[in-house]
C-alpha positions as CSV (number, residue, x, y, z in Angstrom):
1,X,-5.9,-37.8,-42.4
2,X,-2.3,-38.1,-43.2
3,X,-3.5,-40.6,-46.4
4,X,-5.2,-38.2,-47.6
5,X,-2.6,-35.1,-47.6
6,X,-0.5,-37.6,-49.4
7,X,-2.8,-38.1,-52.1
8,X,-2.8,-34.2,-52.6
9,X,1.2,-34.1,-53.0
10,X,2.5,-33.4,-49.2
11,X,5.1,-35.3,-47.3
12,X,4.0,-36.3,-44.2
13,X,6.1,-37.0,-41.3
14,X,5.5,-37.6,-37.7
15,X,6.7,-34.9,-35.2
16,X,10.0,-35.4,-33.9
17,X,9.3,-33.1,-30.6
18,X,5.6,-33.0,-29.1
19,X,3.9,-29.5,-29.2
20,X,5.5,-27.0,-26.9
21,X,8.7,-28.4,-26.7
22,X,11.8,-26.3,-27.3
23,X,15.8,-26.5,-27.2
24,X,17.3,-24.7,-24.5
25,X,19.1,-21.4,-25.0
26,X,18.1,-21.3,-28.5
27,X,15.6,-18.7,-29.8
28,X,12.8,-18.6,-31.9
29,X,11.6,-15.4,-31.8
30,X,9.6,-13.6,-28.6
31,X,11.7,-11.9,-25.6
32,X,14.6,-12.8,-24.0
33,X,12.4,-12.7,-20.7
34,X,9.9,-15.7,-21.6
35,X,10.2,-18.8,-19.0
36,X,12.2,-20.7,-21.7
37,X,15.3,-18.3,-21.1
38,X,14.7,-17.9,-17.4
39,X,17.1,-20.3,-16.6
40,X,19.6,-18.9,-18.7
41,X,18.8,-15.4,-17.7
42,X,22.6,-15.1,-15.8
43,X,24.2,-16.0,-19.4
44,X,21.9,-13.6,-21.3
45,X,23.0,-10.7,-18.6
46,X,27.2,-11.6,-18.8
47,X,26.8,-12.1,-23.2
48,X,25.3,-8.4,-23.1
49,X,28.3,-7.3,-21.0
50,X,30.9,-9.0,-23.2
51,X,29.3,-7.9,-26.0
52,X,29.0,-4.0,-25.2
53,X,33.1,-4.4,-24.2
54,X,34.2,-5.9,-27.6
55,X,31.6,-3.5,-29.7
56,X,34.1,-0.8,-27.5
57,X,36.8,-2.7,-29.0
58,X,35.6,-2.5,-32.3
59,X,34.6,1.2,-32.3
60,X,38.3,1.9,-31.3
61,X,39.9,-0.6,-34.2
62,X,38.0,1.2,-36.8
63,X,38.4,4.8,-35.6
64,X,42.3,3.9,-36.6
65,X,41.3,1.3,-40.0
66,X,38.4,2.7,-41.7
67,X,36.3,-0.5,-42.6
68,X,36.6,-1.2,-46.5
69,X,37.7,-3.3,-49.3
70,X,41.0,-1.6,-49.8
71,X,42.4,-2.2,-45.7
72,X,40.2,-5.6,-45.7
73,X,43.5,-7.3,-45.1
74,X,45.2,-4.8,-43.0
75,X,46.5,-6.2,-39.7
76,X,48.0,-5.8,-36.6
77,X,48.4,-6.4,-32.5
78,X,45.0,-4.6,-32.0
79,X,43.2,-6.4,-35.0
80,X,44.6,-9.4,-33.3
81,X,43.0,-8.4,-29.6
82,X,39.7,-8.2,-31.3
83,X,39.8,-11.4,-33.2
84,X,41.0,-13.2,-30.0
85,X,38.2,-11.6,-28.2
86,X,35.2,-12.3,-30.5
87,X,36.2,-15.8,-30.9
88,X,36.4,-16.6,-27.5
89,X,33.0,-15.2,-26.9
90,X,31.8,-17.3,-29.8
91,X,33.4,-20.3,-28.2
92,X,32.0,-19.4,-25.2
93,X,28.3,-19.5,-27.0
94,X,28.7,-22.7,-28.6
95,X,29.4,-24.4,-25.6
96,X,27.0,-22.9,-23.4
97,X,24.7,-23.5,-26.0
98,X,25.8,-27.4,-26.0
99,X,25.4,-27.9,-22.6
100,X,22.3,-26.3,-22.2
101,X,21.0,-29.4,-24.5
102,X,22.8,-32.2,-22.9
103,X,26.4,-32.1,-24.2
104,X,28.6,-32.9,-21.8
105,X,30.7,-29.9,-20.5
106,X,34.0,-32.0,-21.2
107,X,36.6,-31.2,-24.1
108,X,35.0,-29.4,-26.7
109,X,36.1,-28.7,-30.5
110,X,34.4,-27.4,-33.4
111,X,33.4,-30.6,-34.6
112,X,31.2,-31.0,-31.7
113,X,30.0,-27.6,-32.3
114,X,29.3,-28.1,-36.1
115,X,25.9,-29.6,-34.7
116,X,24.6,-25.9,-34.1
117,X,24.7,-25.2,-37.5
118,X,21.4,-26.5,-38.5
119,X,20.0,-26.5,-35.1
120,X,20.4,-22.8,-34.6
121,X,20.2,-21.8,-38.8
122,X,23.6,-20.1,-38.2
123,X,24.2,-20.5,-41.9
124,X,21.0,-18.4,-43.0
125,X,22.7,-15.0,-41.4
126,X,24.3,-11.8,-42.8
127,X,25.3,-8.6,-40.8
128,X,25.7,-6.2,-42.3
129,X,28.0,-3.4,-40.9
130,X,26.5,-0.1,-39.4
131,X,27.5,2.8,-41.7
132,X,29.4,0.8,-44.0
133,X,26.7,-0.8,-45.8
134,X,28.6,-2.5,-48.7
135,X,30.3,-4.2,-46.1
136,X,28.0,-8.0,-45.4
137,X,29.1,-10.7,-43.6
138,X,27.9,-14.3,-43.0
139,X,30.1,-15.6,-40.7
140,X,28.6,-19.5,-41.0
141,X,28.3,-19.0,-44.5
142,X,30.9,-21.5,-45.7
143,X,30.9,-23.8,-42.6
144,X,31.4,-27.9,-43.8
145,X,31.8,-30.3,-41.4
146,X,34.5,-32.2,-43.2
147,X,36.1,-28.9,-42.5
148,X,34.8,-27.8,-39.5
149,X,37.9,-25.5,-38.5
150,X,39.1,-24.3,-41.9
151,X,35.9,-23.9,-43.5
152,X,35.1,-20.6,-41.4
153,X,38.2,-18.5,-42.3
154,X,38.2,-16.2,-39.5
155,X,38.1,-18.6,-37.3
156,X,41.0,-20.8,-38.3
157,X,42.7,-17.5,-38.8
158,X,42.1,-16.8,-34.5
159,X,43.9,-20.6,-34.1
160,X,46.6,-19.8,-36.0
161,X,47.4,-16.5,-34.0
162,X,46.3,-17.5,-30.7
163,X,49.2,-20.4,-31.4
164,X,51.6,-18.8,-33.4
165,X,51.4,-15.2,-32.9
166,X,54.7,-14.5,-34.2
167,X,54.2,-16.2,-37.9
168,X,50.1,-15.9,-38.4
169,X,50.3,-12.4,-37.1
170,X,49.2,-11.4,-40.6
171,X,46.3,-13.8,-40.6
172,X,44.7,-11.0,-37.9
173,X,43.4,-9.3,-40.8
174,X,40.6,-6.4,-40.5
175,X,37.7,-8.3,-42.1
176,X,38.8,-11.3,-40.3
177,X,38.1,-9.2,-37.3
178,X,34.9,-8.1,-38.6
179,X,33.5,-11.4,-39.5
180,X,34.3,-12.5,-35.7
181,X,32.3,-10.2,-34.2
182,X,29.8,-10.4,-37.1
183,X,29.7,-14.2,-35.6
184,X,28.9,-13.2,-32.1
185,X,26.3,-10.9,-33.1
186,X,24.8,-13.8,-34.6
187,X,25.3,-16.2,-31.7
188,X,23.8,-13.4,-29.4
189,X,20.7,-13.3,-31.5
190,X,20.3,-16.8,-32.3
191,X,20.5,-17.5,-28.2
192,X,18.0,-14.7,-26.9
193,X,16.4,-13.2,-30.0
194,X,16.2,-10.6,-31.3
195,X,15.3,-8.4,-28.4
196,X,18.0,-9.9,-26.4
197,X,20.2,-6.7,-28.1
198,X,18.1,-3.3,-27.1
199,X,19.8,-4.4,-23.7
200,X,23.5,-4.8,-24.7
């Protein structure tokens, strides 16, 4: 059969994973309740918790900054507390991610975690900010692995202040901010679907 799609113009390949097969902890649609998340149920629970606190966070930072071109790079201690925050929690999804498909929970960097890129079509997502419309992100947007640090800005911007608060202070900007939690929105979703968020 496979000569003959050839003949018609399709590439055929053989199936790299048999029929019903899946990746742990990595959604392709349906409910965050189907017996492929089960065992990740406990994860899915404490992300919707983390999740609800740092959306508190943000609510709180942009009742002070309003959200928009002209205070994109205002920053400051709290900008800084939600950048820190949203990182960690997309550190934290990276690696449970990893693990749930075989990594070994050792020493992780974002080299290793490059590998999700493709895997989970990080790349292929925009959020777009409630109310503020104009305002888009796609945190994985620019992410190269010969870069893997400094290719996502916000990112390397959470380094540089989690290290060195006292010169890359200034690096805590507002849409740095935004584009980290715009990043664990898209973690959240890429995990447990979809659904996964009417619960957070």
């Amino acid at each position: 059969a496979s000569d003959v799609y050839k003949r018609q113009g399709y590439d055929v390949s053989p199936a790299v994973h048999l029929p019903g097969t899946y990746h742990p902890r990595i959604s392709r649609g349906g409910w965050p309740h189907s017996a492929q998340m089960l065992p990740y149920r406990e994860s899915w629970r404490a992300t919707g918790i983390s999740y609800a606190l740092l959306s508190e966070m943000l609510l709180h930072l942009i009742r002070a900054i309003e959200p928009n071109e002209s205070n994109s790079e205002a920053y400051g201690y709290e900008v800084a507390q939600v950048l820190i925050r949203a990182c960690t929690e997309t550190e934290a999804a990276w690696r449970g991610v990893l693990v749930a498909n075989g990594k070994p929970d050792g020493r992780l960097n974002t080299n290793n975690y490059f590998a999700l890129k493709h895997l989970m079509r990080l790349d292929e997502w925009e959020v777009r900010l409630a109310l503020h419309g104009d305002w888009r992100f796609r945190p994985f947007g620019n992410w190269k692995e010969e870069a893997a640090t400094k290719s996502l800005e916000w990112y390397d911007a959470y380094n540089a202040v989690k290290h060195n608060r006292e010169l890359a202070l200034p690096r805590a900007t507002l849409k740095n901010a935004l584009e980290a939690v715009a990043a664990v929105f898209v973690m959240t979703v890429a995990q447990f679907g979809e659904e996964s968020m009417r619960y957070s």
